[in-house]
N, C-alpha and C positions, 0 to 999 in steps of 0.2 A: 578263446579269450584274446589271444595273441592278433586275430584278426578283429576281432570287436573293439581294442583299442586301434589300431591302424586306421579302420576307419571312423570312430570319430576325432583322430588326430588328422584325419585328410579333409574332414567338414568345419572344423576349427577352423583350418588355414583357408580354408576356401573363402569362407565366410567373411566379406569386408563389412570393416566395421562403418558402422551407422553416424553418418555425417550430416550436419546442417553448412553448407558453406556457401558462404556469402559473397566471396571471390574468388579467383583462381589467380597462381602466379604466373598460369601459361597464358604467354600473348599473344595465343593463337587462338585461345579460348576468349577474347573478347576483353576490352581495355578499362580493365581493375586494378587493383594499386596491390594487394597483397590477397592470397587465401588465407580466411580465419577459418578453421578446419574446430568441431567440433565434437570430440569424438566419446561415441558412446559404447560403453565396453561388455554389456550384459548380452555373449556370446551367447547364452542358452536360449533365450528370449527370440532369436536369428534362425537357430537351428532348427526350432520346433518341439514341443515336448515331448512330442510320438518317437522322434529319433533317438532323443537321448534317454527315455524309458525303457523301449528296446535293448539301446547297447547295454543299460545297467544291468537291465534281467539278462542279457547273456552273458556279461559278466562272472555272475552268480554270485555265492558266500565269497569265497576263498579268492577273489579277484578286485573286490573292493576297495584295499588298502593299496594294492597296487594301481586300478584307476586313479586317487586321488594323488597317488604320488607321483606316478609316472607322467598319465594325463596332463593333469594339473600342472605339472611340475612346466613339461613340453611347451603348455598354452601360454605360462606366465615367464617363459627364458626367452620375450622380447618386450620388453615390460614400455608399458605407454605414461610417459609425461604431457598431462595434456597443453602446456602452457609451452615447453617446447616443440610437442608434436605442432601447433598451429605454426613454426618460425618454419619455412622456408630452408633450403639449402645456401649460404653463405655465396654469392657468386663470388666474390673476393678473393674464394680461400683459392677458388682454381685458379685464377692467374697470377696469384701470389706463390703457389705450388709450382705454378710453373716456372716463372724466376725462380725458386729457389733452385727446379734441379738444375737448370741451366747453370746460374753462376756457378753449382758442382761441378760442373762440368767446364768451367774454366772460360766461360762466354761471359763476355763486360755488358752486364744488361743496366742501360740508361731506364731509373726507376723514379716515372710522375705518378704512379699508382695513390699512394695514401697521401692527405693531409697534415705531413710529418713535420713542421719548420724543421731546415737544417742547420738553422744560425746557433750561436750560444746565446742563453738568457744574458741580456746586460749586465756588465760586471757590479753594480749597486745594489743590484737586487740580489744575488749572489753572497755579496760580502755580508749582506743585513741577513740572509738565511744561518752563514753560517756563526756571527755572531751570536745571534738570538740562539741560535742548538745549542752553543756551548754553556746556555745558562742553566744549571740543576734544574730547576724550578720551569722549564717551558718543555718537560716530556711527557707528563701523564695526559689524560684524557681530555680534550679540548670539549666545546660544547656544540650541539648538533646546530644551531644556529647559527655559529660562529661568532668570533671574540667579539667585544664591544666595539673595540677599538677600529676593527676592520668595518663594519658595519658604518660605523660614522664616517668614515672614510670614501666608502662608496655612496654616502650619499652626497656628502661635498663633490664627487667625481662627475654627478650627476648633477648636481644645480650648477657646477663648473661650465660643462661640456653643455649641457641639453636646457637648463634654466626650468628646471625638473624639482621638486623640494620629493624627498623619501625620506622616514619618517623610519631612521633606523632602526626602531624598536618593534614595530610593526610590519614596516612596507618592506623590510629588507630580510634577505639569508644566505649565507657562503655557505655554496656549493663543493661536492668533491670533481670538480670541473662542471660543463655545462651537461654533458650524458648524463651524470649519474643522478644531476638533478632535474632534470626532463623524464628520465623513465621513474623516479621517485614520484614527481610532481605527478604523473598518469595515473600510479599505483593506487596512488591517494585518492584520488577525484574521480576514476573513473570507475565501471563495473560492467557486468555484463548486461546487456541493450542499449545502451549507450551507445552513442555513432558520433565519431572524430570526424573532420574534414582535416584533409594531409593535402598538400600539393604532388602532383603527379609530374615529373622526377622530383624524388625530395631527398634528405638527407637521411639513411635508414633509422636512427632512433626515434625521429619525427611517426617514421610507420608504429616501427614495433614495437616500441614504447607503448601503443595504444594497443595492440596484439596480446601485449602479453599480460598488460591489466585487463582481458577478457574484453575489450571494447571490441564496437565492427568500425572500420577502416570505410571511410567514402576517398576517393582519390579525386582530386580537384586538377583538371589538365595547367600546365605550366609549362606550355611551348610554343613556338615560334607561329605569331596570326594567330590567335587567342585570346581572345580581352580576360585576363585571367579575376580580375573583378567582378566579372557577367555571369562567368563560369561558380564560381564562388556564392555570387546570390542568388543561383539559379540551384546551387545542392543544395543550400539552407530551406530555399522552401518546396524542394521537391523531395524532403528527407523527410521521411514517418517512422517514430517521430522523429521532431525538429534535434539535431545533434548539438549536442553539450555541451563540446569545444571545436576550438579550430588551432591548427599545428602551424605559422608563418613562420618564413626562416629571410630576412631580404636583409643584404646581398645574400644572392643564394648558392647552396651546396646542395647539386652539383653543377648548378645552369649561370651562374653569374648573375643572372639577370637583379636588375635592382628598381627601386619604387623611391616618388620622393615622398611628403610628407600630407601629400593631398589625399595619395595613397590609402593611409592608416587614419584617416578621417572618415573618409569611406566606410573603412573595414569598421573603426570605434562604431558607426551609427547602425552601420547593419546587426552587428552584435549585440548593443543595445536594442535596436526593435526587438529581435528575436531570441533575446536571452541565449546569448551565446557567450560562454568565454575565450578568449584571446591567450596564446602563449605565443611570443615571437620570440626568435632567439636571434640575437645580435652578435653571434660569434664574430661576424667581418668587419664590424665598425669602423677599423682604422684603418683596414686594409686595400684602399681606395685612392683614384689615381687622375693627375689629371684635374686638381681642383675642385671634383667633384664629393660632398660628405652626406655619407649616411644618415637618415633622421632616425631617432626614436621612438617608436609607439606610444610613449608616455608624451610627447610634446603635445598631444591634441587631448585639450580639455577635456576632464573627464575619464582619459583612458581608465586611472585605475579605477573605475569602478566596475568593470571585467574585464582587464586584459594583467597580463605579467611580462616582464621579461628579461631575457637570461644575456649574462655575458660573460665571455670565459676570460682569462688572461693568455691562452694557449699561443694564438696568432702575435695577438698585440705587440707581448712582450716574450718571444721565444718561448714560453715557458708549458709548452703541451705537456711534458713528463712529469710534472709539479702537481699537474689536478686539484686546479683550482678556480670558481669562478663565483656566479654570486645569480638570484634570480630576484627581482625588485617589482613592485607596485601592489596588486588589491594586497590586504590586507587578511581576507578570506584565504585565497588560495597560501599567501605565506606561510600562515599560520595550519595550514593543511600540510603544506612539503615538513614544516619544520614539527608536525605530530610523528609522519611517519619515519623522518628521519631519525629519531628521540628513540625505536625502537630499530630502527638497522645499524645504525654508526654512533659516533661520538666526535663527528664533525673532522676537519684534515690537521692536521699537526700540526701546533700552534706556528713554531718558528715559519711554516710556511705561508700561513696567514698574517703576520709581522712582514715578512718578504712581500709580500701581496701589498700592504699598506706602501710599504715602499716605492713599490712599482705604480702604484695611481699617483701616488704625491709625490715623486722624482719628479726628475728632468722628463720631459713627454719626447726629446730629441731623439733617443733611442729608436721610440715609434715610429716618427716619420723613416729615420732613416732604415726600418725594418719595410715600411711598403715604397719606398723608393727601388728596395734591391729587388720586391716584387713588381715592380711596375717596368723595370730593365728586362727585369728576365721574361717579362710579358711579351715584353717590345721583339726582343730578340724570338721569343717561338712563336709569336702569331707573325712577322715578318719573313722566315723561314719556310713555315710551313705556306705561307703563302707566294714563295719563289717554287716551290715543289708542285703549284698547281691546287696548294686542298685552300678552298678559302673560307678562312674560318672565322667567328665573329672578333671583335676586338673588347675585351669587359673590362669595363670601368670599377671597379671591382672585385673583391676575394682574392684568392691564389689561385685559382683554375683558368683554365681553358677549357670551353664546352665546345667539341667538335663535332662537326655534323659527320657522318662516314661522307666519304667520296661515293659519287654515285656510282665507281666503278665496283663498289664493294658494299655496296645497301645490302645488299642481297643474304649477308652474311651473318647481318644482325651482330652488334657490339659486342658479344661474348666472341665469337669467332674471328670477328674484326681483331679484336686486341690478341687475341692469339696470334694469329698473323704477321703482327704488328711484332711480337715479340719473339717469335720464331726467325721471322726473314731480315724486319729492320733492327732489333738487338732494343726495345722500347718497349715498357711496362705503361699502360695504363689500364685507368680502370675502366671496365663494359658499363656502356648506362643502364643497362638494365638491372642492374645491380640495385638501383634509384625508384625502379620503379618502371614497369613496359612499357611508359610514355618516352622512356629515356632510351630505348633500343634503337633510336636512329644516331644517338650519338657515342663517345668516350671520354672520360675529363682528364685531361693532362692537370696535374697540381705542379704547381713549379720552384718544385724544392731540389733541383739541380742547378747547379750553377754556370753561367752564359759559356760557357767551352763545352760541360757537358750539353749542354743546349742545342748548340752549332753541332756535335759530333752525330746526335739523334735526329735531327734534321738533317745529315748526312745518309744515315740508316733509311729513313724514310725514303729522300730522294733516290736510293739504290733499289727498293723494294716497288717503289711504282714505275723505274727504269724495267726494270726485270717484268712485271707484269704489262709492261707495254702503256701503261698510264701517262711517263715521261717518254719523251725520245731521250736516244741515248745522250751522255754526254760529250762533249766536244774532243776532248782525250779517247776516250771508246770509238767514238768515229773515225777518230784519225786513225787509228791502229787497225781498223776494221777495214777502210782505204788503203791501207801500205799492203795487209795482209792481200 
C-alpha cells in the first residue's frame, strides 16, 4: 500500500498541469506583454485511467480511507488560484527587497523606484479634510458613485480646463483613486475571449487589470522609431476576434512619451470604425513642463460615445495616500463601473471627497508649483546623468525619467542593470521589464528625491561607471594615482 501511494503521489507531481497560453512573460520566449496561463486542474484525466484503477485495486479495502486522506490530502497542500496563478512574479518586489536589506544594513539607498510624491498635500486641502471629519454626520457610508456634490465639481473642472460638458449624473464617478477604478472598470466589461490592446511598456494595472478579469492581453510596441499609431491599427485588425478595448495612458507611465490632440482623433476614429472602447487614464495631466499641456480624449468630438477617462488627484495635488480620483465620459461604461462598484465598496469617505472638491475648486497655484519642483528635479538628473556619459531622453512630462541602459550594460537586461545600480552606486530604480519585455532595454528613475539627493545619486552613478572603466577616472584619483 505504502508503495502504491508513493507512486501515485510521484505521478501527481509529475504531471503539469494543462495550459492554454497565449503569452509568455519570458523575453526570451518572443515579445508578448504578459502570460495569461490557464490552468486546468482534472489530474486524473492526465494520468490515465489504467493507472489510477491499478493503484486503487492495490490499495484494497482497508487502504481507501487512507488514499483519500493522505493522497488527496498531499495533491491539494498547493492549492491553485486561478486568477492569481495567471499574475506573474511582481519584478518590484525584488528590488524593493533589495533596498530594504540594504538600508538594514545601514547603506543610504537614493530611492527613484516608485511613483510615491514626496511633497505634503496643500495646506487647504488639508484643512477642509480635517474640518469636514469633525462633522458627526460625514462618517457612515458614502455612495459607490460618489457625492453629488464632488460629481458637479468635476464636471465644472472639465468644461474649465478641456471646454468638455460631463453630465454629472451620468458621464461622471469618484473613484477609490485611478487603480482601483481601472481594475473595477475591466471586471465589469471584460470576460473571457475578449482581447485588450495595452501598450508595450505600459503601466502594470493597464496589463493586469485585464488578466485578471480573464481577458487575453495583446501588447501594442511603445518605443523608440515606432509609429506607435500604425502599430495600434495594425492589432485591431489583425486581432480575431476584433478586441473590445484598448488600455491608453499619455503622458505615459513608464516611457514619458506624450501625444497631442491629433493623436486621440485618430485613436476616436479608429475605435469608432471598429467598435472598439477607449480607456485613457490622464493620471499626468498637470505634470508637464516647459509650456507644453496635455490634451484630453474627451476634446475630439464624439469621444464619449466609446472612449472614458480616468483622473487621479494623486500627482496633481500630493495627495497619492488619500485614494482618490474620478473616471468621466460614455455613459455606458459609467454606469458599468458604478454597477459593479454598488457590490465591492460604498465609495471613499466622504470628508475626503469634500477635500477633493477643494482641491479642483482652490487656488490651481499649488499645482503649478507641484510640476515646477518636477521639472527642476528633471533638469538636475537628466543634466547629471548626462555629465556621467549615459544620455538619456529629456520628457516633457510625468515624473520619470525613462533611461535607455548604457550600452556598456545592455547586456544585462534592467532587472540586473538596477541591481547593480543599487549594489555599486547606492540608487534604487525600477527594471522596465517590470512594464512589460519591450521595456527591458530601459529603467525609470521617478523623481521624488530631492535636487541634493539628486546630485549625491549622480555621484554614485558617476563612481560605478569610474569603477567599471565606462568613465575615466576622476581628476582627484588621477592626481593621487601620479604622486603614488
Amino acid at each position: 500500500m505504502e508503495a502504491a501511494i508513493g507512486a501515485l503521489r510521484h505521478a501527481i507531481r509529475r504531471q503539469p498541469m494543462a495550459q492554454n497560453v497565449t503569452g509568455l512573460s519570458d523575453p526570451h520566449a518572443g515579445k508578448n506583454l504578459c502570460g495569461v496561463v490557464s490552468t486546468d486542474s482534472r489530474i486524473w484525466d492526465s494520468l490515465g485511467h489504467g493507472f489510477v484503477n491499478r493503484t486503487q485495486a492495490s490499495l484494497g479495502r482497508s487502504g481507501r480511507l487512507r488514499y483519500f486522506e493522505d493522497v488527496m490530502a498531499d495533491s491539494t497542500s498547493s492549492r491553485h488560484f486561478t486568477r492569481i496563478d495567471r499574475l506573474p512574479p511582481y519584478v518590484f518586489n525584488i528590488t524593493s527587497e533589495l533596498k530594504m536589506a540594504a538600508r538594514r544594513r545601514g547603506e543610504d539607498i537614493i530611492d527613484f523606484s516608485m511613483g510615491n510624491p514626496d511633497g505634503p498635500t496643500p495646506p487647504h486641502i488639508v484643512e477642509k479634510l480635517c474640518t469636514v471629519a469633525q462633522r458627526e454626520d460625514t462618517h457612515g457610508y458614502s455612495t459607490s458613485r460618489g457625492i453629488p456634490r464632488l460629481r458637479r465639481a468635476i464636471s465644472r473642472w472639465y468644461a474649465d480646463r478641456y471646454q468638455v460638458e460631463i453630465d454629472p449624473e451620468s458621464e461622471a464617478i469618484v473613484t477609490i483613486g485611478s487603480k482601483e477604478g481601472l481594475a473595477h472598470l475591466m471586471l465589469a466589461t471584460l470576460d473571457h475571449g475578449d482581447t485588450v490592446l495595452v501598450p508595450n511598456p505600459s503601466y502594470p494595472i493597464h496589463i493586469y487589470g485585464a488578466v485578471i478579469a480573464g481577458a487575453q492581453v495583446r501588447s501594442v510596441p511603445l518605443v523608440e522609431g515606432v509609429d506607435f499609431f500604425n502599430e495600434l491599427e495594425r492589432a485591431i485588425c489583425e486581432s480575431i476576434p476584433k478586441p473590445k478595448m484598448m488600455i491608453l495612458g499619455f503622458p505615459s507611465n513608464p516611457t514619458a512619451q506624450c501625444v497631442e490632440l491629433d493623436f486621440f482623433e485618430r485613436v476616436v476614429a479608429l475605435a469608432k470604425q471598429y467598435g472598439v472602447l477607449v480607456v485613457h487614464d490622464l493620471a499626468y495631466a498637470d505634470i508637464v513642463y516647459d509650456g507644453w499641456k496635455a490634451p484630453s480624449i474627451l476634446q475630439v468630438p464624439g469621444a464619449k460615445d466609446i472612449a472614458v477617462e480616468f483622473f487621479t488627484l494623486s500627482k496633481s495635488y500630493n495627495m497619492a495616500g488619500w485614494r482618490i480620483g474620478f473616471m468621466v465620459g460614455n455613459p455606458e461604461l459609467v454606469s458599468a463601473l458604478a454597477r459593479i462598484k454598488s457590490y465591492h465598496d460604498y465609495g471613499t469617505f466622504t470628508p475626503l471627497q469634500v477635500a477633493a472638491i477643494a482641491a479642483l475648486e482652490g487656488d490651481q497655484q499649488c499645482v503649478l508649483d507641484i510640476a515646477e519642483q518636477y521639472r527642476q528635479r528633471r533638469n538636475v538628473l537628466v543634466r547629471g546623468l548626462h555629465e556621467a556619459g549615459w544620455m538619456v531622453d529629456e520628457p516633457k512630462a510625468s515624473m520619470y525619467v525613462w533611461a535607455k541602459i548604457p550600452d556598456a550594460y545592455a547586456h544585462l537586461g534592467s532587472l540586473e542593470f538596477a541591481k547593480r545600480l543599487l549594489s555599486d552606486a547606492k540608487v534604487c530604480v525600477s527594471p522596465g521589464i517590470g512594464f512589460g519585455d519591450y521595456g527591458d532595454t530601459h529603467v525609470r528613475f521617478a523623481l521624488i528625491e530631492n535636487q541634493d539627493r539628486i546630485r549625491q545619486a549622480v555621484r554614485g552613478i558617476k563612481s560605478m561607471f569610474r569603477a567599471d572603466g565606462i568613465l575615466p577616472p576622476s581628476k582627484s584619483s588621477a592626481g593621487k594615482a601620479s604622486a603614488v
